[in-house]
N, C-alpha and C positions, 0 to 999 in steps of 0.2 A: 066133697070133692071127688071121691072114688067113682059114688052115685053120678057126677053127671058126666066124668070122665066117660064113663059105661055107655051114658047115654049115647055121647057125639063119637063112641065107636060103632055104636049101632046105626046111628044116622048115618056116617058114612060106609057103612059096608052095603046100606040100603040102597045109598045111591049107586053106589057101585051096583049092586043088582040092574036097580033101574037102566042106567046104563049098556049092560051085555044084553039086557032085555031088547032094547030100543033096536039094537042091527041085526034082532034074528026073523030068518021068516024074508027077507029081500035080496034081492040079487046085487052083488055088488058093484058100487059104480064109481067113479070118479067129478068130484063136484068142486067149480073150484067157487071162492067168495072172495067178495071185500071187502074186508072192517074197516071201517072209514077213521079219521086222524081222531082221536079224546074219544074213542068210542068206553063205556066201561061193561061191565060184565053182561047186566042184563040186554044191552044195547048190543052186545057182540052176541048173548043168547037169541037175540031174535031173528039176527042175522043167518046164523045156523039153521034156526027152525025155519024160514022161508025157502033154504036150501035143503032139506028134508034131511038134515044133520042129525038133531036135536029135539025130540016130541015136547018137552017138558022145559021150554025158556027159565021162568025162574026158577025151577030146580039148579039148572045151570048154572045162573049165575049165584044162587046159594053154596051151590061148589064150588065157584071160582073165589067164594069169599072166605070161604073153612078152609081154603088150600093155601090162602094168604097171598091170591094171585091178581084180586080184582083192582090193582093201579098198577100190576104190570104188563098188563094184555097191550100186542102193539099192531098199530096199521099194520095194512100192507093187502097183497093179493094171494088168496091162500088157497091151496090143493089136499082135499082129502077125500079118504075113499070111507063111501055108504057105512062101512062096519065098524068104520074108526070110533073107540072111546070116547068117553070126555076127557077120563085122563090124559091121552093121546092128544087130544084136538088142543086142549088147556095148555098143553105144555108146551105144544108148536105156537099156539100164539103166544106164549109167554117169554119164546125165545126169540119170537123175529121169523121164523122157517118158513120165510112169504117165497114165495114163486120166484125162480130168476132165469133171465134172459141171458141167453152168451152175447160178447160184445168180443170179437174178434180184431183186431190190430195188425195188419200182415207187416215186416219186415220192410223199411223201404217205404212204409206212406209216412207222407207229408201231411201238416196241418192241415191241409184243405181239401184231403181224401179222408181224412180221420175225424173232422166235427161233424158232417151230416151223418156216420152213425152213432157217436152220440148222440146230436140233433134228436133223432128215430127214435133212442131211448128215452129219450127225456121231455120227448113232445115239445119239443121249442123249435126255433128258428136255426136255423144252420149260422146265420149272422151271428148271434148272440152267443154262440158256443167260440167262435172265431174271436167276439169283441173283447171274450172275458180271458181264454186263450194267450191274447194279445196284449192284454192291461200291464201293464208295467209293476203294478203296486202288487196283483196278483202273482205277477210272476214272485218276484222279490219276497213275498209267505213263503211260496213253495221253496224255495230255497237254491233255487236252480240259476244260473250264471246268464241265463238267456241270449238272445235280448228278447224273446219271446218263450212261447212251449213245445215251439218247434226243435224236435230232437230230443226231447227229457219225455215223451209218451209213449212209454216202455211197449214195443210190438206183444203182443200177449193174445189170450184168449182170460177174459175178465168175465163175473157173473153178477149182474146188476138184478135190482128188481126195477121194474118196471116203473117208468117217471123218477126215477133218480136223480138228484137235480145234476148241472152238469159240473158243479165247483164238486162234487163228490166225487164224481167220475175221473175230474181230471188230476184231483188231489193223488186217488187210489194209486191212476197209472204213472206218477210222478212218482209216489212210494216206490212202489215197483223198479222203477228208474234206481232207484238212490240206494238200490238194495245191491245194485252189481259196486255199487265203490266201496269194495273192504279197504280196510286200511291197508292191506297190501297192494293192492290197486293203485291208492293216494301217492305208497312211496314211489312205487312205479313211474308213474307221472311225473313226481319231484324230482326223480333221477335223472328224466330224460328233459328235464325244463321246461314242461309243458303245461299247462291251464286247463282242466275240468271242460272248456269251452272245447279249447282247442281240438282237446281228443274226441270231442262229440262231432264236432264239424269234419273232423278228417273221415271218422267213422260214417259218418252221414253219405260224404263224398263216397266213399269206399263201396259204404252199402246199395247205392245209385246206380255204381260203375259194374259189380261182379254180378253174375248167377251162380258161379261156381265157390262154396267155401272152402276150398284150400287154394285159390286163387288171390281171397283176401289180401293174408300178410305180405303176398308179392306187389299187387296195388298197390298197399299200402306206402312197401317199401318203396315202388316207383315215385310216389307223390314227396316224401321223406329225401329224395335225395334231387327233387326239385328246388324244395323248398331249400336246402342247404346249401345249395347254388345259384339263388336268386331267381331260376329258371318259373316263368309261369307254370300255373300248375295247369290251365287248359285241361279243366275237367270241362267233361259237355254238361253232364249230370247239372252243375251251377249254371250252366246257360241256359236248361231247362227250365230252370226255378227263377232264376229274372223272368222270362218269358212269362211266367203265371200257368203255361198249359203245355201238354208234351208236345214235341215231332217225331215225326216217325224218323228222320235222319233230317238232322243239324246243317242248314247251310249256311253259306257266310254271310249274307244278310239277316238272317237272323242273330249272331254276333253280333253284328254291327248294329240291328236295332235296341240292343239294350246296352251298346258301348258305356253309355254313362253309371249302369248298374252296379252296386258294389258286391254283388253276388257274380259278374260276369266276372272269370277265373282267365280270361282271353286280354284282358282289359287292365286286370284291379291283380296288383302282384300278391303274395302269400296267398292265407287262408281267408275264406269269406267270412261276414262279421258275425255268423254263425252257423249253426247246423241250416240243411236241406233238406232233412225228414229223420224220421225216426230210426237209426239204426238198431240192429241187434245186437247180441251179445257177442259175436262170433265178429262182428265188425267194429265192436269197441275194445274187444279184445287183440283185435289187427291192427287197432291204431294206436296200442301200448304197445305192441311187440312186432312193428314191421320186419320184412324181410333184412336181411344184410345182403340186398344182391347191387350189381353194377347198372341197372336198367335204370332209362331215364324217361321210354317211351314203352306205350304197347298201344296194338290197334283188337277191335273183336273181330272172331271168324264168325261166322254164321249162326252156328250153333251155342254162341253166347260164351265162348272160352277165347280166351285172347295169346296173342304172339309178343313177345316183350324184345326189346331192342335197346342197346349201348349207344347207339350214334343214329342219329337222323337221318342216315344213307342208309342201315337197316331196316329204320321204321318205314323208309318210301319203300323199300323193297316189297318189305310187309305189305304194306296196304298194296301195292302194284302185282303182288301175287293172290291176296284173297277180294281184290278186285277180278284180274281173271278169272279165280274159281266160280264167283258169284255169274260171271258169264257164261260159263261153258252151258 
C-alpha cells in the first residue's frame, strides 16, 4: 500500500510538472470556451486542447479523475488565460466560475421594460418571458401576492450567465424582492393595516411619481391621506399603465380613454389591483413610513421636484404659477 501510495504521488506531481510546463515559453492571452451540457472529463479535455489550453487531452482528464472531479465538471461559457493551470482550470469548472453577463433593473421599470432584457439574456422571445411573468400558477410558486410579477422584480444589478433560462431569472429577482420584508417590515405593515400588495402598489405609485428621494415619504404621505378620506388618488403614473405606453404630458382624453380601466386612479377609487412597476427600496420603505403632513395635492416644477398643497385653491395656484414659469 505504501509502494503504490508512493507511486500515485509521483504521478501527480508529474503531472503537475506537465502542467507548469504546458504555459511557459507563450505570451499570455485570454481564451474563452464552452463545455457543452454532460460533457465529462475527457470531452471537457479536448475542448481546452482545440482552445490551446491543454497539450495533453487525456492526461487531463486522468487528472480530472485522480482529483475525484470527473462527474463534477459543469456547462457553461468559460474565461481563462494561456498560463492558467489544470489545477486552476479543473477547479473553475468544477465550480460553475462560467462567464456572467450584468443584467441591470433600473428603479421604476415596469414588466414590459424589464422582460426584453431578460428576453436578450436568455435568447427567447420577449413574449414568453411576459407569458410566464403573467401565469398565475407561476406567480403563486414565487410566493408573491400579485396578480402578476409586476412590482416583486427587485430593481438591482444581477449576474446571469449567458442563456439562463428566464424561470431562473425571475425566480432570482423575486428572492431578492423577498429579502427587503424582515419581520420587522411584516409588523410594520400589520400595525398600519395594510397587505404586502398594497404596500407594493403604493410604492409602485410612489416610485412613478418622484425623482427626488426625500420627496418620497411626503408623496407618500399625500396619497395616504387620500385614501383616508375617500379622496381619488389621481396618480398619472396609473393612467400611464392603463394606457400600455408613456406621454410626455397627460391629457384628458387620455383619462377618458381608458375610463373603464381598473388601473385608471381618475376613475377606480383606492388603490389599483396592483403594483405599476417595480419599485425600490427607498420607495417601499416610503410606503411603510409616509409622511405625517396635511397635504392632499402637489403638482411638479420643471426640474422634477414638486409644490405640495392643503386645499385645492393652493394646488391651482400651484400649477397657475409653475405654468407661468414654464412660459417666461
Amino acid at each position: 500500500m505504501r509502494k503504490l501510495g508512493t507511486a500515485r504521488g509521483l504521478m501527480m506531481a508529474g503531472l503537475g510538472a506537465v502542467s507548469f510546463a504546458c504555459g511557459q515559453g507563450r505570451p499570455v492571452e485570454i481564451v474563452e470556451v464552452v463545455i457543452p451540457p454532460g460533457a465529462g472529463a475527457a470531452e471537457v479535455g479536448r475542448v481546452l486542447q482545440e482552445a490551446g489550453l491543454v497539450g495533453y487531452p487525456r492526461l487531463f482528464a486522468l487528472t480530472a479523475r485522480l482529483k475525484g472531479l470527473d462527474g463534477s465538471l459543469k456547462a457553461g461559457r468559460y474565461r481563462f488565460e494561456t498560463d492558467d493551470s489544470w489545477s486552476q482550470i479543473l477547479a473553475s469548472v468544477a465550480r460553475g466560475e462560467v462567464v456572467t453577463i450584468p443584467l441591470t433593473i433600473p428603479e421604476g421599470f415596469t414588466l414590459r421594460e424589464t422582460a426584453p432584457r431578460i428576453a436578450a439574456l436568455s435568447a427567447v422571445p420577449t413574449d414568453s418571458v411576459l407569458r410566464l411573468a403573467e401565469d398565475t400558477a407561476f406567480v403563486k410558486a414565487l410566493g408573491v401576492p400579485g396578480p402578476t410579477l409586476e412590482g416583486y422584480l427587485f430593481p438591482d444589478t444581477y449576474l446571469f450567465a449567458e442563456g439562463v433560462e428566464p424561470a431562473f431569472t425571475l425566480m432570482t429577482m423575486v428572492e431578492r424582492y423577498r429579502r427587503f420584508w424582515t419581520p420587522r417590515r411584516r409588523a410594520v405593515a400589520d400595525s398600519l393595516g395594510v397587505t404586502e400588495r398594497e404596500v407594493v402598489t403604493l410604492a409602485s405609485i410612489v416610485e412613478r411619481e418622484t425623482r427626488l428621494a426625500e420627496e418620497r415619504p411626503l408623496v407618500a404621505g399625500v396619497y395616504v391621506n387620500r385614501l383616508e378620506r375617500g379622496m381619488l388618488l389621481q396618480a398619472d403614473p396609473t393612467v400611464q399603465y392603463a394606457l400600455g405606453e408613456p406621454r410626455e404630458r397627460l391629457l384628458y382624453r387620455d383619462i377618458e380613454a381608458v375610463a373603464d380601466h381598473p388601473y385608471n386612479t381618475y376613475t377606480h377609487p383606492g388603490l389599483p389591483p396592483g403594483p405599476i412597476a417595480s419599485p425600490g427600496e427607498a420607495a417601499l420603505a416610503a410606503a411603510l413610513a409616509p409622511a405625517d403632513v396635511p397635504f392632499l395635492f402637489f403638482v411638479a416644477r420643471p426640474d422634477g421636484s414638486h409644490v405640495f398643497s392643503r386645499t385645492e385653491r393652493e394646488h391651482i395656484n400651484a400649477k397657475n404659477r409653475i405654468r407661468n414659469e414654464r412660459g417666461r
